[in-house]
C-alpha positions in Angstrom: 0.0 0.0 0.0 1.3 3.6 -0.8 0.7 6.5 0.9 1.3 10.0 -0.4 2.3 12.8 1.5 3.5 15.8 0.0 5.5 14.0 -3.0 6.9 11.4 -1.3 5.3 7.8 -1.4 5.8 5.1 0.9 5.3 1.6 0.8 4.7 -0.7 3.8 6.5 -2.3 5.4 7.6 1.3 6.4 11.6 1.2 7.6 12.6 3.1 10.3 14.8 5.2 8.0 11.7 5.7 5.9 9.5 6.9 8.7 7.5 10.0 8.3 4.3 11.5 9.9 1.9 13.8 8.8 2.2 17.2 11.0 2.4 17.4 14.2 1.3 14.3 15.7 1.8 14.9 19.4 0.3 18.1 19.1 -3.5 16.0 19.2 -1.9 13.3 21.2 -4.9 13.7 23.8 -7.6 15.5 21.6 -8.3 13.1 18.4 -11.6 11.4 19.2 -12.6 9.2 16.1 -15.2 5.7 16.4 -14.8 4.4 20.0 -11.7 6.0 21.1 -12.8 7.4 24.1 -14.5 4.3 25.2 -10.6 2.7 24.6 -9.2 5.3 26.5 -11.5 4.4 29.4 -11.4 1.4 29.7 -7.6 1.8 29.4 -6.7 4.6 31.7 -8.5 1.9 34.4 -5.5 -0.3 34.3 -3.6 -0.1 36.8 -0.4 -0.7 34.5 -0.1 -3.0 31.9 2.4 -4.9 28.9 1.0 -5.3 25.5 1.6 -7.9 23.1 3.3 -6.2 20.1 3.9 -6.8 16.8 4.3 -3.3 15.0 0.5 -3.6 13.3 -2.1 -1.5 13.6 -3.9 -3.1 16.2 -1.1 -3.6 18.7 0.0 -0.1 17.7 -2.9 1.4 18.5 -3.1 0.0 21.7 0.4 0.6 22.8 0.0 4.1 21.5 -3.3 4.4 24.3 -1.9 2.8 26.8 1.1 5.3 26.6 -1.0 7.9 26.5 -3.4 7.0 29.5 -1.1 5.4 32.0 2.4 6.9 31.1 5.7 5.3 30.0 6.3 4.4 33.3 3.3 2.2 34.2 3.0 0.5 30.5 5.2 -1.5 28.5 5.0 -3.1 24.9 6.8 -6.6 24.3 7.5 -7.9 21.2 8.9 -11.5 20.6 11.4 -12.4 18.2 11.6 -15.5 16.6 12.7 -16.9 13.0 8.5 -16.4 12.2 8.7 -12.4 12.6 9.9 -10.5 9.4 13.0 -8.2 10.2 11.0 -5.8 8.1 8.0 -5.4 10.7 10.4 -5.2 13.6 12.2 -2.3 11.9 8.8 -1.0 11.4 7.7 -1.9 14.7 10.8 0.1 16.6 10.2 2.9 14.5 6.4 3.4 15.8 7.6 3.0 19.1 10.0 5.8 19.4 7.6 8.1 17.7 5.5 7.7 20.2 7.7 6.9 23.5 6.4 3.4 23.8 8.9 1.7 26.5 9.5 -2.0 24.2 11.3 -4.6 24.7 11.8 -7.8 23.1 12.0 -11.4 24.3 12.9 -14.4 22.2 10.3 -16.9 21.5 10.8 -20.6 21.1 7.7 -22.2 19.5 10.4 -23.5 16.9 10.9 -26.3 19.1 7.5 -27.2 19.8 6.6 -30.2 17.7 3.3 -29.1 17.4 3.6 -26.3 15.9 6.3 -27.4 13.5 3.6 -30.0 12.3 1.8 -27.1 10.9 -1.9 -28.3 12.0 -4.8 -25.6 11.9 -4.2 -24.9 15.0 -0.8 -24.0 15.0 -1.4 -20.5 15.9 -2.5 -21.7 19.4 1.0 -22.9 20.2 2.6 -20.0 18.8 0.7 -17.6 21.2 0.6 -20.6 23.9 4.9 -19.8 23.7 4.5 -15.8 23.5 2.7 -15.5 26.3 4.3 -17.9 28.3 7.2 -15.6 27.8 5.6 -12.1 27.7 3.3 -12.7 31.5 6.7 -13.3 33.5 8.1 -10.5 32.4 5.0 -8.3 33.0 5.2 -10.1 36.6 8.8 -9.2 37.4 7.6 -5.4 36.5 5.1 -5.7 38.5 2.7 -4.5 35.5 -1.1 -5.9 36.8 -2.7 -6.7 33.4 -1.2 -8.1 30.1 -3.3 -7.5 26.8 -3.0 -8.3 23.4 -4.5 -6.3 19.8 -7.3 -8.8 18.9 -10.4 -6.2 17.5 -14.0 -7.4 17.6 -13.6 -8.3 13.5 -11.0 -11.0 14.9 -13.7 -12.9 17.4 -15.8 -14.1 14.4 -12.7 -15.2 12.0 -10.4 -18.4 12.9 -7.9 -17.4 15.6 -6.7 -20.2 17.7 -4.1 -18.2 19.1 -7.2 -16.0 20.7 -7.5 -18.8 22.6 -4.7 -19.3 23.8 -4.4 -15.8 25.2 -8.1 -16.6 26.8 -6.1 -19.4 28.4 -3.3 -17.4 30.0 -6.3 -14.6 31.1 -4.7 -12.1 28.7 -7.1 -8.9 27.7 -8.4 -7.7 24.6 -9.0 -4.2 25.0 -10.1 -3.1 21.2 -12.5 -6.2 21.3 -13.9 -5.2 24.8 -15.0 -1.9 23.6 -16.1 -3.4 19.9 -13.4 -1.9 18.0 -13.2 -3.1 14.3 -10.8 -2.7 11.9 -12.1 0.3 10.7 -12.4 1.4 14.1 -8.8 0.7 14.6 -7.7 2.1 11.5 -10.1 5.7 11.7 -8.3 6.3 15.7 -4.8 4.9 14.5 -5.2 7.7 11.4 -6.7 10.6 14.0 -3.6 9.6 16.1 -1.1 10.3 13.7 0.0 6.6 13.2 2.1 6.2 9.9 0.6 2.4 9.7 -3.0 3.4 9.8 -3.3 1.8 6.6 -0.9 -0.9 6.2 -1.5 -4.1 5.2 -2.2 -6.8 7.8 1.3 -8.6 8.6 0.6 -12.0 10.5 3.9 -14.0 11.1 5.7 -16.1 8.3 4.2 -19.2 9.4 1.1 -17.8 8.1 2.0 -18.5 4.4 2.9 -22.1 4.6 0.2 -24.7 3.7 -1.3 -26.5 6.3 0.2 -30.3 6.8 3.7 -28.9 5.6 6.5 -28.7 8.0 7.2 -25.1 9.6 11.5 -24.8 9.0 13.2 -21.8 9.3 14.2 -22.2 6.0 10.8 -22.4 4.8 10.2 -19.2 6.7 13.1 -17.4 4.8 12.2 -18.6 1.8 8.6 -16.8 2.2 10.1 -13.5 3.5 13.2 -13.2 0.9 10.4 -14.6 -1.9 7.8 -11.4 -0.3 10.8 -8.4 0.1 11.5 -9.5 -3.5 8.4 -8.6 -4.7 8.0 -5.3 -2.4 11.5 -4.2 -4.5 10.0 -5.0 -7.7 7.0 -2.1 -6.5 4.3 -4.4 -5.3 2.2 -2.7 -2.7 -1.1 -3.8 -0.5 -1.7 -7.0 0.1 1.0 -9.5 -0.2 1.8 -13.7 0.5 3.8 -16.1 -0.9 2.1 -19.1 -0.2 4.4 -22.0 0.2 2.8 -25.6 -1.0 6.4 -27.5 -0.5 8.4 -27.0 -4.1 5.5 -24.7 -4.7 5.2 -20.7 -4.2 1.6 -19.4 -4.9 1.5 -15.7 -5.5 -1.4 -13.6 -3.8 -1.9 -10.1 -4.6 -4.2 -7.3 -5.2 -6.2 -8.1 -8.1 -4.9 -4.6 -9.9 -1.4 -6.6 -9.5 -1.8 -9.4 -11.4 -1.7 -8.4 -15.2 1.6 -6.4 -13.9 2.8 -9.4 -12.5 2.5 -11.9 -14.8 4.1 -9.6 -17.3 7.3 -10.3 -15.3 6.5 -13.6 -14.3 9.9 -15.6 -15.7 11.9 -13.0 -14.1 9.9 -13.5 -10.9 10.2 -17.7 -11.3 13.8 -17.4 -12.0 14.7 -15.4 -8.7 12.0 -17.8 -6.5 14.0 -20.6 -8.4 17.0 -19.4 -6.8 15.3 -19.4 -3.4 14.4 -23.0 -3.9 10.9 -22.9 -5.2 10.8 -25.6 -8.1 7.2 -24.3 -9.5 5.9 -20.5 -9.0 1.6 -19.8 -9.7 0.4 -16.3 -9.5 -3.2 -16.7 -8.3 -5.7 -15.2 -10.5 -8.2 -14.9 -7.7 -5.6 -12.6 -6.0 -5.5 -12.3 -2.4 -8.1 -13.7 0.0 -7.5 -13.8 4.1 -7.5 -17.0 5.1 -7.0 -19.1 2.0 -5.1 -21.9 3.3 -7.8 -22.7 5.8 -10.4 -21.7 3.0 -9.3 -24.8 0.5 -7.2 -27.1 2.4 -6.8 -29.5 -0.2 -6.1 -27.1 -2.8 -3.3 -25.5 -0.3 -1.7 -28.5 0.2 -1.2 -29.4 -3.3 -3.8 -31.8 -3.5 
């Protein structure tokens, strides 16, 4: 996606080099009321300190942003965790947002790597991914003695397939945006008011999230998916964006308006996902949908 401001463009996922705002954002820090805002900031401003769950999208972003705002950098903290399944790219991006805006971060490894269960790749593998963060993200907020730990999940999430909701459920983790009925559009119209350079970037979800259901999670499956998507990005595609990975298969999602362009330069584009180890390369002409692997399961997994 590509934003213009003055005569620059930018296209996500913003580097911290590349950051810029539009005016004065801390200027409305506290005045910009837009959907349910105030109702966030309520809700919020009752905790008596908290750590957020962040990952550098709007969502998380958002809600670090509030929390900062309402209970000050010294009673809030956002925590991101690292592992082979988060894109350099969105922690770049990520950092960036957070020194705008004075959000105290830190980051933690995660392990769910060596969980067998989630390198068998089921449907639910998303539960033992968040099962890990949050087994390391609430001992920290214990040893900083911050009383509630939250995560980004919006009331458009609750009806979709989220396993790792769960999970945070499990561990008694809050959902602020969802408790107050925040959609995405909700999020996006207060992360915009808010002066947020990611109000309208493309959702991110971890690496793990573009490889076919049934097939093995490897970090080298992971960096084939993230080297196979930055190569695009340089190329100029914006918006929505996955490499699917089937195996020896890469399946191209984008924007509709993308795939004319695309498969004008589609031996160039199978000859550098060739290199990456990808044996056969399909640009999807239904373009991107959310959730496709779950979608057609047998389709995803070659079948």
């Amino acid at each position: 996606m590509i934003r213009i401001s003055g005569s620059a463009a930018t296209i996500y996922p913003i580097l911290a080099a590349e950051m810029s705002f539009d005016g004065d954002s801390v200027s409305h820090y506290y005045s910009a009321v837009s959907g349910s805002l105030p109702a966030l900031r309520a809700l919020t401003r009752g905790f008596p300190s908290a750590l957020v769950g962040y990952s550098g999208g709007v969502d998380s972003a958002l809600l670090a942003v509030v929390l900062r705002q309402e209970l000050g950098g010294e009673r809030m903290l956002a925590a991101v965790g690292r592992s082979p399944s988060y894109p350099a790219a969105q922690w770049a991006t990520a950092r960036a947002v957070a020194q705008r805006f004075e959000v105290p971060l830190v980051e933690l490894d995660t392990h769910e790597l060596d969980d067998p269960r989630y390198l068998a790749n089921p449907t639910n593998r998303c539960f033992f991914c968040k099962t890990e963060l949050w087994r390391r993200l609430i001992p920290e907020a214990q040893a900083r003695g911050l009383a509630v730990v939250c995560d980004g999940t919006n009331a458009d999430d609750l009806g979709e397939h989220r396993p790792g909701h769960a999970a945070g459920v499990a561990a008694g983790v809050r959902s602020p945006l969802a408790d107050v009925g925040f959609t995405k559009a909700d999020v996006r119209r207060a992360a915009r008011a808010l002066g947020l350079p990611i109000w309208d970037a493309p959702a991110a979800p971890c690496l793990s999230s573009r490889v076919a259901y049934g097939i093995a999670i490897t970090p080298g499956r992971l960096a084939q998916v993230e080297q196979g998507e930055a190569y695009l990005r340089e190329l100029g595609v914006t918006g929505d964006l996955r490499v699917r990975h089937h195996g020896e298969r890469a399946r191209i999602e984008v924007e509709p308006r993308w795939i004319p362009w695309l498969a004008e330069r589609l031996p160039a584009i199978e000859r550098r996902l060739g290199e990456l180890g990808f044996a056969a390369v399909e640009l999807d002409p239904l373009g991107y949908r959310r959730g496709s692997l779950l979608a057609s399961p047998r389709r995803a997994a070659g079948a």
